[in-house]
N, C-alpha and C positions, 0 to 999 in steps of 0.2 A: 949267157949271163955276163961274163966277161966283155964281150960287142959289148951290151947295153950298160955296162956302169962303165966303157970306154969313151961311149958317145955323150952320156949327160955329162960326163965332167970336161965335150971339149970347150973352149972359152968363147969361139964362135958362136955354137948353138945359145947360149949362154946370153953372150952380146945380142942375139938376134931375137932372142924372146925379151931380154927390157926391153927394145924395139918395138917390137910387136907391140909389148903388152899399154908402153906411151902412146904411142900413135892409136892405140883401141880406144884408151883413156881419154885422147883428145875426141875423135872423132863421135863420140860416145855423149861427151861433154855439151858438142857443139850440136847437136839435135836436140831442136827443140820436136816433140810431136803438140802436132796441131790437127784437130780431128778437122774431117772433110769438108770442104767447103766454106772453111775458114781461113784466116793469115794470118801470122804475126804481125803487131805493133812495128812500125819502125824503127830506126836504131843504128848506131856506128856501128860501125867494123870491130869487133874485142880480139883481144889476144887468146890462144890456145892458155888453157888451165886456168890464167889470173881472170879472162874476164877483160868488164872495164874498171879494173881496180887502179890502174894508173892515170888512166883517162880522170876518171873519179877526184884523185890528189887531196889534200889536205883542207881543200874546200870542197866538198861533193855538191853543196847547195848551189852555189855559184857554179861551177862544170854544170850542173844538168840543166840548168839557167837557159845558160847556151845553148845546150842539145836542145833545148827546146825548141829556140827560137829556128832551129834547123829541120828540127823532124816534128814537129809539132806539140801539142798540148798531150798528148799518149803517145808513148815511147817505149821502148825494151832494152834493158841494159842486161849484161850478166855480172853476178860477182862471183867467181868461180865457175861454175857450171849450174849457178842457179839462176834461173829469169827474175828478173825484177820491171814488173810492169810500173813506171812515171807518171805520174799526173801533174801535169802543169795548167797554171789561169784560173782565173777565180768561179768561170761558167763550168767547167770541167768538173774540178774538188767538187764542187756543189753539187753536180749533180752524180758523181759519184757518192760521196758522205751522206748525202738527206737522200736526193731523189731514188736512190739503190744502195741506200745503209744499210739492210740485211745481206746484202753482197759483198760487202767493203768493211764488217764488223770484224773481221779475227785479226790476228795476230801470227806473225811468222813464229813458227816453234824452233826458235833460234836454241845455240847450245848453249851459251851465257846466258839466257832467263830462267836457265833452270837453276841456276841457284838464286835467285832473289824471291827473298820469300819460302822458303825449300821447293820452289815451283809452284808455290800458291798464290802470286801476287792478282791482283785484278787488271794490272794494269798490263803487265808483261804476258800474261798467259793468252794461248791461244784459243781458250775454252769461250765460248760465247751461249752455251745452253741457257736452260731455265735456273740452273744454279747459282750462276754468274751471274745472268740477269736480277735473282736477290739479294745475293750479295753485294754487286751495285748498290742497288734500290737502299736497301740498308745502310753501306756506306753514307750515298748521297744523304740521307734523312739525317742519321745523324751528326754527320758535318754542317748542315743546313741549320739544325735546331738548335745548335750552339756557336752559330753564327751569327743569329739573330734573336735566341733568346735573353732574359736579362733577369738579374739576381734582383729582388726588388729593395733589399738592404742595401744598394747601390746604386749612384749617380747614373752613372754610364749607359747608355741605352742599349749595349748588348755586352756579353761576356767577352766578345769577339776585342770590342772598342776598349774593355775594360783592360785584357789583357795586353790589345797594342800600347796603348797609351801609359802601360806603367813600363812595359820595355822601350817605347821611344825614347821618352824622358831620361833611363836609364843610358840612353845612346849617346843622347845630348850631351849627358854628364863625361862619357868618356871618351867623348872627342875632346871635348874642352881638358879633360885631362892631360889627351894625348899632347894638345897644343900647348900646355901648360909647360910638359916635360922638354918636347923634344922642339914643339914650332908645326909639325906635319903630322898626318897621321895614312895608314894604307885601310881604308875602308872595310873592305869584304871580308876580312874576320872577325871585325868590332860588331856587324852588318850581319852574318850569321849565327854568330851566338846570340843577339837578341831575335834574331827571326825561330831558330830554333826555340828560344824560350814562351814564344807564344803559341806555337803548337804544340808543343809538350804543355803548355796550360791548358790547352782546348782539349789535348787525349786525357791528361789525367788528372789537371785541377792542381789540388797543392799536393799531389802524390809526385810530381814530376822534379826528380834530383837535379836541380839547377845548375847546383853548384857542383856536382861531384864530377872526378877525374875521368871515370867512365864515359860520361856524356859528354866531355868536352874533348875526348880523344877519336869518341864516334864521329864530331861534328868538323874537326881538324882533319880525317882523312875520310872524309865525304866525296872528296876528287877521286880519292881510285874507283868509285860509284861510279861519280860521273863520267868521267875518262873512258870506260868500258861499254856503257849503253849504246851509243853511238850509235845509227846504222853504221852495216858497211865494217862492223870489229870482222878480222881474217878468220879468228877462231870459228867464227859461225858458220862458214864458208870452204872453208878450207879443215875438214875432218884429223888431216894428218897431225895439226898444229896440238890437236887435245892432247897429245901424248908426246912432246918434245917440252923441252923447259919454256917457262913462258912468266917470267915476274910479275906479268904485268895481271894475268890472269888469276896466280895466286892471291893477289893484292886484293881482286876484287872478292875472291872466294872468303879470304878473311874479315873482310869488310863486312859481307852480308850474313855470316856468320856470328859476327861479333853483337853486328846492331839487334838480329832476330833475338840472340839469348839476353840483351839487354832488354828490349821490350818484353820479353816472358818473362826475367824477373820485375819489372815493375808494373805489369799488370797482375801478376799472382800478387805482390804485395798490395795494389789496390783494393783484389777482391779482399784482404783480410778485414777492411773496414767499409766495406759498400755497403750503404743501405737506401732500400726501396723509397726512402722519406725524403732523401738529399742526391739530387742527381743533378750535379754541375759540370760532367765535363764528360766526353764521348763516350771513354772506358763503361764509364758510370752507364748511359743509357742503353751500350749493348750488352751489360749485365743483366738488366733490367727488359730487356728483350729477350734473353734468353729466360729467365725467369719466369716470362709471361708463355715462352712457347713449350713450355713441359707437359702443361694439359695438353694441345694440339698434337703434341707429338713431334715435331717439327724445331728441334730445339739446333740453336747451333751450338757445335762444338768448342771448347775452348783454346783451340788450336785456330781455329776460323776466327776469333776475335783476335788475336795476338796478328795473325796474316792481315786483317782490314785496319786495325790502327796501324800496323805496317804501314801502308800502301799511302794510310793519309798522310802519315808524320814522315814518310820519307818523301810524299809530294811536296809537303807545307813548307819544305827551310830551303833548298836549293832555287828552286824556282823562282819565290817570291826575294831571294835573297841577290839573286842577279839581276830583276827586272828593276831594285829598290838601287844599285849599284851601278847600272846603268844609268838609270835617272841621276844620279850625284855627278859621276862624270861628263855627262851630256851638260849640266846644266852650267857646270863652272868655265864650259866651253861655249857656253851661249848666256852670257849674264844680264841680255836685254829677257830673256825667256825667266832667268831668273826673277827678275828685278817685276813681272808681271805678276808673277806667282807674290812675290811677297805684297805688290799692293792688294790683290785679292786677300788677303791672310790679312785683315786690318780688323779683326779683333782682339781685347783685351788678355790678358792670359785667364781670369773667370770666366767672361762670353764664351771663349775658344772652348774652354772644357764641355761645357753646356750645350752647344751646339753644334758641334762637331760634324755628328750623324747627320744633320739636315742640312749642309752645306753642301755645295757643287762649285769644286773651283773648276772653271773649264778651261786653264792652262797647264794643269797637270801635264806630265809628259809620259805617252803611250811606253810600254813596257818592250823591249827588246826580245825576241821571240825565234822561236826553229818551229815548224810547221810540214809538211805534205809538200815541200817546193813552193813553201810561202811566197819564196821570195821573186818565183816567176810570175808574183800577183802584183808587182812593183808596178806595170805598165799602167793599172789603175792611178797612180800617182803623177803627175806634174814631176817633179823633181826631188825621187821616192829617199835619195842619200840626205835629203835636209832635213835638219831639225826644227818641224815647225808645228806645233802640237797644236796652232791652233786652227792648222787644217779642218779639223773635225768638227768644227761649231757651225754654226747656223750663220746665213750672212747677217746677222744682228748682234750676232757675240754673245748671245744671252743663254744660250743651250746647246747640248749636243746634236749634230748631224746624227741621227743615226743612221739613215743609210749608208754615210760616207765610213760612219765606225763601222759597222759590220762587216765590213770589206776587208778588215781586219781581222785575220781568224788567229791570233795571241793561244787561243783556250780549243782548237779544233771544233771539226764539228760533225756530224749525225750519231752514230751508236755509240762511240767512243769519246763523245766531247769531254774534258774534264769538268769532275761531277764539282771540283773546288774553283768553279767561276765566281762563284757571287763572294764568296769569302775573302779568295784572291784579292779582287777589283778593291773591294774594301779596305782590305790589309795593306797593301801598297798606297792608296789613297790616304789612307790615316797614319803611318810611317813618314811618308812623304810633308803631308802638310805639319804634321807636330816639328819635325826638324828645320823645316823650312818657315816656320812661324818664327822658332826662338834663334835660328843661324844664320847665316850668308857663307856659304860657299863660294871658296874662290883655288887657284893654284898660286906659286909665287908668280914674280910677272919674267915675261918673258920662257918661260915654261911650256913646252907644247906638250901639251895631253895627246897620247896613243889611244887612238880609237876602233886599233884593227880588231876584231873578233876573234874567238878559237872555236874552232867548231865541235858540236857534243850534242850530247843529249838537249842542252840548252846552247845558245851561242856568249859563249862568257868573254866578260872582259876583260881587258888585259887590268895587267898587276899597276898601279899607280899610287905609288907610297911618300906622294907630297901634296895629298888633298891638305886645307887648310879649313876653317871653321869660326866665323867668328860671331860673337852676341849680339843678335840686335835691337835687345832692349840691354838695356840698365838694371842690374837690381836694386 
């Protein structure tokens, strides 16, 4: 017994089993199995442990760009010791996404999506059953039906129009204020609190705390959301990282903790005045779904409603809030693209309210986007870094290309496409043209606007807090 507790404490044996047990680790790591008669995808060279986490770098979109143009449209990278199969080109996605959507529907059961949502989200989960699929189906209806439905005690041709159009105006005013105070203003927080205020109309009507401290400190550190989604966070990859200090990960843990118990308190306070007679805004109609499924039996739960307005209302403000924030900076950098848009806007401020819905400006400018290696769909383009929105039209100018837009995949696409396309399109459309009716964007002169990207969950733009603003009618 003596020998043996002489031998495990020499420092040798000791040094020779971490050894062992690293090189088992690697070697372990770097096997991929691939059943008979098959290969692996191509792929660089990765490093032992990390992978192509360095290869990868702070732009992984653009890296895998490249690897494309090297190993082709399918490729294999590792992030740690996990495969990650690439798809690049727009015939490829395609016919991954549509043509074999039932093969290309899940979701990695990454360790960060388990707290968004307490692992219930629709979007982050990896569940794709018959469950899901209602829960979809249901999301999508009711995003849809109050999208384009409309209160008939109002102008407005949908709730959707109703509610952009009292937060644009609201936008207009505190820009102008900004420029009042200071001469400049930095957009994307003036830009997300009104983006936020019209999805909190669409989940809950006039139940949604506009003004309280709560929501506007949810809506302020929305970045440690976004900052963590990313492909490619280490945590997800790297198991040892869940149990070392990690700030970045706490942030987001608070984060999605904070938002869920604010949405369960102001959906419990909705139900206290819901009624089957008055159904204006989302909350409202999955009460009213659950209500109708008690006979069937097939009721959903009221934890399952608090998870689906989740999912919409944490889609609706970020997304639509950087594609509206892109458009502002693009345009003050191209003021002949401006100066189109506003001769298109040539009606009155009554015309403009009234018609709004049934106009099509077709120099609008495409929405700024992260995708499936979108951005290896560039080769479809001429000269994909210009801003020239009016690529998309018809050689007459009079209508949209659509073949040439659908080549644009902004919104994804087969099983997973986002269910909030048509609202989106709409929302940014109607933001855009109310602002762009009653301002002129410009910077001071001489001022070069940063148009680098960050890369995330969405590709966001940089910080630019000397936008300017000014009236282009008279009152």
């Amino acid at each position: 017994m003596a020998l043996f507790q002489d031998i495990s404490l020499t420092p040798e044996l000791l040094l020779a089993t971490a050894i062992f047990s690293i090189v088992f680790y690697v070697v372990k790591a770097l096997r991929t199995r691939v059943p008979k008669g098959l290969k692996s995808p191509p792929g660089p060279w990765g490093w032992p442990i990390i992978g192509h986490m360095l290869t990868l770098g702070k732009n992984p979109h653009l890296s895998l760009t490249k690897l494309s143009k090297q190993y082709g449209d399918v490729l294999q990278i590792r992030i740690g010791s996990t495969p990650v199969v690439v798809l690049s080109g727009l015939d490829t996605i395609r016919q991954a996404l549509v043509k074999q959507g039932d093969d290309f529907k899940g979701r990695p059961d990454l360790y960060s999506f388990r707290f968004i949502t307490d692992g219930q989200s629709l979007i982050f989960n990896p569940d794709t059953g018959p469950v899901w699929v209602a829960r979809r189906r249901l999301a999508m209806d009711a995003l849809k039906s109050f999208s384009i439905a409309s209160d008939p005690n109002l102008l407005s041709s949908c709730y959707l129009e109703e509610h952009v159009s009292k937060e644009a105006n609201h936008l207009v005013s505190k820009f102008q204020k900004q420029m009042e105070k200071v001469g400049h203003f930095e957009p994307v927080n003036l830009v997300v609190e009104s983006v936020t205020n019209v999805i909190g109309a669409m989940c809950f009507g006039k139940n949604f705390p506009r003004k309280s401290e709560e929501m506007l400190s949810i809506v302020k550190s929305s970045e440690d959301f976004v900052e963590n989604v990313s492909s490619g966070n280490a945590v997800d990859f790297f198991p040892i990282l869940r149990y070392l200090p990690n700030p970045a990960l706490k942030k987001f843990k608070n984060f999605n903790d904070k938002f869920v118990l604010f949405l369960q308190k102001t959906v419990q306070e909705h139900y206290q005045d819901f009624s089957k007679n008055s159904i204006q805004d989302i909350t409202s109609a999955l009460f009213m779904h659950t209500e109708n499924s008690k006979d069937s039996g097939v009721q959903i739960p009221y934890e399952k409603i608090v998870n689906i307005v989740n999912d919409l209302f944490g889609a609706g403000f970020d997304t639509v809030t950087t594609a509206i924030s892109w458009s502002l900076l693009l345009l003050v950098t191209r003021p002949n693209v401006q100066r189109k848009i506003h001769r298109e806007l040539v009606f009155s401020n009554t015309v403009f309210s009234q018609k709004l819905g049934g106009h099509s400006s077709p120099f609008l400018p495409e929405p700024t986007h992260s995708g499936p290696v979108c951005s290896s769909c560039r080769k479809q383009w001429e000269d994909p870094f210009e801003f020239r929105p009016e690529r998309f039209l018809t050689d007459d100018s009079t209508a949209i290309n659509k073949t040439l837009s659908e080549k644009v995949m902004i919104f994804g696409l087969g099983k997973r496409r986002c269910i909030g396309e048509t609202p989106a399109k709409w929302e940014v459309f109607l933001f855009l043209a109310i602002l762009l009716h009653q301002l002129e964007f410009s910077v001071p002169p001489g001022l070069k606007v940063d148009l680098t990207p960050t890369y995330g969950l969405t590709m966001k733009p940089p910080i630019c807090k000397h936008l300017q603003a000014w009236p282009r009618f008279s009152k």
